[in-house]
N, C-alpha and C positions, 0 to 999 in steps of 0.2 A: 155361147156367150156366158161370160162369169155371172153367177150371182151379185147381188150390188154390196160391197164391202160394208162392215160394220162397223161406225163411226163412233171415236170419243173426243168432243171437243170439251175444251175449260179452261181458264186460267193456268199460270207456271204454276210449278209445283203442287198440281194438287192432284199429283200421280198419276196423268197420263200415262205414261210410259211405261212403267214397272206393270201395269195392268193391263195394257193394249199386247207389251209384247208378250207375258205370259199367258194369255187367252190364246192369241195366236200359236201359241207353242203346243195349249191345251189342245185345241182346237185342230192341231195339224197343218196350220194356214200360215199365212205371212204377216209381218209387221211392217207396217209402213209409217217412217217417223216425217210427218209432210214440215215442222217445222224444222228438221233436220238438212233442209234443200233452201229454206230460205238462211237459215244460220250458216251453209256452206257458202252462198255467194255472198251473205255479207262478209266473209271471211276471204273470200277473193277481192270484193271490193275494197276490203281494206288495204290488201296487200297492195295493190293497183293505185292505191294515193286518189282515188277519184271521187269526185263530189258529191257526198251523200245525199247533196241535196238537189242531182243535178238528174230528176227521171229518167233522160235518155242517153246520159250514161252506166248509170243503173241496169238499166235494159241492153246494153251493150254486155256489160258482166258478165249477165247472164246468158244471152242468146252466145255468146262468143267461148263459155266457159262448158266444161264437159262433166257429168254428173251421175256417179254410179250408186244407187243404193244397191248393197248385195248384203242378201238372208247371209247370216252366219251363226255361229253357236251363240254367239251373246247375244244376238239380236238385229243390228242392225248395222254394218261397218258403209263408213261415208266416203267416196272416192272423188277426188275432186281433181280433175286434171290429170288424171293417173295415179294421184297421192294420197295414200292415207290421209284423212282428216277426220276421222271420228272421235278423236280427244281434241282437236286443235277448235274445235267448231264448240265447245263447251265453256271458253274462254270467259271470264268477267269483260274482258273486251267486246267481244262477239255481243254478247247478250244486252252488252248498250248500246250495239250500234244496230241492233236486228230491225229498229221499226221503222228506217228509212227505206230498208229493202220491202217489210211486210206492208209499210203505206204506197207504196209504189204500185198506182192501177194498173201500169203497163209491165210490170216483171210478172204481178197474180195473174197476169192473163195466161202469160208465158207456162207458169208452173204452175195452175191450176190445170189444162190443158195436159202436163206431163204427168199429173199426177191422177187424172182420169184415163190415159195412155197405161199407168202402170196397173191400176185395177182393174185391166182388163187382162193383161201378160202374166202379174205375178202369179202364184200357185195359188187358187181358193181355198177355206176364206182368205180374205182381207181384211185385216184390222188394222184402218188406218186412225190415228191420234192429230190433232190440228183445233186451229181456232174456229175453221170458217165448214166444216165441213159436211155439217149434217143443215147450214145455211146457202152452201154457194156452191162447194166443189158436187157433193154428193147427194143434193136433194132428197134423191127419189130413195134413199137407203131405207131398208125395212126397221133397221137397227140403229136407234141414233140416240144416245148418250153424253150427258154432260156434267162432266165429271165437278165436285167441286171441294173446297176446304177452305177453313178462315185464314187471315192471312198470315197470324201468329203461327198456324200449326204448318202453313206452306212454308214460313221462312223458318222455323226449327227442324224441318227438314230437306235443306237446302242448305243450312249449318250444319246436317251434318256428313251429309254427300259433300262436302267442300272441304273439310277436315281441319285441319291445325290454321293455312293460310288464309279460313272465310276471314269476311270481314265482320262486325257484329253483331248478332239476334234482330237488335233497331233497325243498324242502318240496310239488314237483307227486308226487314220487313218496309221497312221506305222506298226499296229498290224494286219489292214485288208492287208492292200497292201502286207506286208511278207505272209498272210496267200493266198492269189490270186497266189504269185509265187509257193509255196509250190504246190498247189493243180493243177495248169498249168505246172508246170515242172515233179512231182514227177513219175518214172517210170513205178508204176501201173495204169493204168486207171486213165488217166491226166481228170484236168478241158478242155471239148472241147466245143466249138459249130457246132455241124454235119449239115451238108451240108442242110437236109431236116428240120431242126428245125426254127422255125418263131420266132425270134429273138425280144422282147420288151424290150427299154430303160426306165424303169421306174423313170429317175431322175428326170422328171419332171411331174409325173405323180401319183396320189395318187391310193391307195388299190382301190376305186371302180372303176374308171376309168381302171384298169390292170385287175381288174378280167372282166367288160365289154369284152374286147378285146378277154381274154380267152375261155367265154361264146361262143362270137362268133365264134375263130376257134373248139368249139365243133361241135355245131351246121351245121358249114360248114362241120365236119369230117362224 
């Protein structure tokens, strides 16, 4: 049996990623982007013309749609029906239409489910990055992290992973803040920070300095 994967849930941009996957790299282990599986089927539901607001078509999407996460050098390449989709699932499109799919009780069932299936298959550790996970997917995790940063310094760097085409400083910081209520209010499996998770503010704090921190609560786990 694997070890129980090491969790970092938080809000967008407050560096999941960059620190989940390079721990894992550190580490020797896998990275698992769990909000990378629901951006992928809102990217097929889009395609599909179907009603976001319509649960069990939603849940058709998914259960009917085929879904690779495969380790690669950069991290983490997204397969969706056979097809590359790991730049197409980063979309300004994608990312507003994501919480129809994340508020949908009946697809988290689905891919919570797949993404406890995968923490046991991928190569240990597991560092998996998500909202709900050191809540709902991963409970019992020894390791549980929740990552955070203001929302000025999450949308200054979101402008500048977006390059020449973002849109502006304001309106990412408008777009982050409505997405924080979205995912702390929505019914299913809210953004939380649980009781036992060790809490780091990364707004003043860069990649290496956050993943040090991480390293250490392994070490100590």
């Amino acid at each position: 049996m694997h070890p129980s994967p090491i969790v970092i849930d938080g809000p967008a941009g407050a560096g999941k990623s960059t620190v989940a996957r390079r721990l894992a790299e550190r580490l020797g282990g896998t990275y698992l982007d769990t909000g990378a599986m629901y951006r992928a089927f809102t990217l097929r539901a889009l395609r599909q013309g179907v009603d976001l607001q319509d649960p069990r078509a939603l849940t058709r999407v998914v259960a009917e749609g085929e879904l690779q996460l495969v380790p690669d050098a950069g991290g983490l390449q997204v397969r969706l029906d056979g097809e590359d989709v790991t730049a197409a699932i980063r979309t300004p499109e994608v990312t507003r239409a994501i919480h129809f799919i994340a508020g949908c009780a009946e697809v988290r069932e689905l891919l919570v489910e797949e993404q406890r299936r995968l923490a046991e298959v991928l190569p240990p550790p597991v560092v998996a990055e998500g909202r709900d996970l050191g809540s709902i997917v991963f409970p019992a995790a020894r390791v549980k992290v929740y990552l955070d940063a203001s929302v000025e310094v999450r949308a200054r760097r979101r402008l500048a992973e977006l390059g020449p085409d973002a849109p502006s400083l304001e309106e990412l910081e408008r777009e982050i803040a409505l997405r924080d209520e979205r995912d702390r209010s929505r019914g299913v499996a809210p953004l939380v920070r649980v009781p036992d998770a060790t809490c780091i503010d990364s707004t003043a704090l860069g990649p290496e300095a956050v993943l040090e921190a991480l390293q250490h609560l392994v070490e100590q786990a």
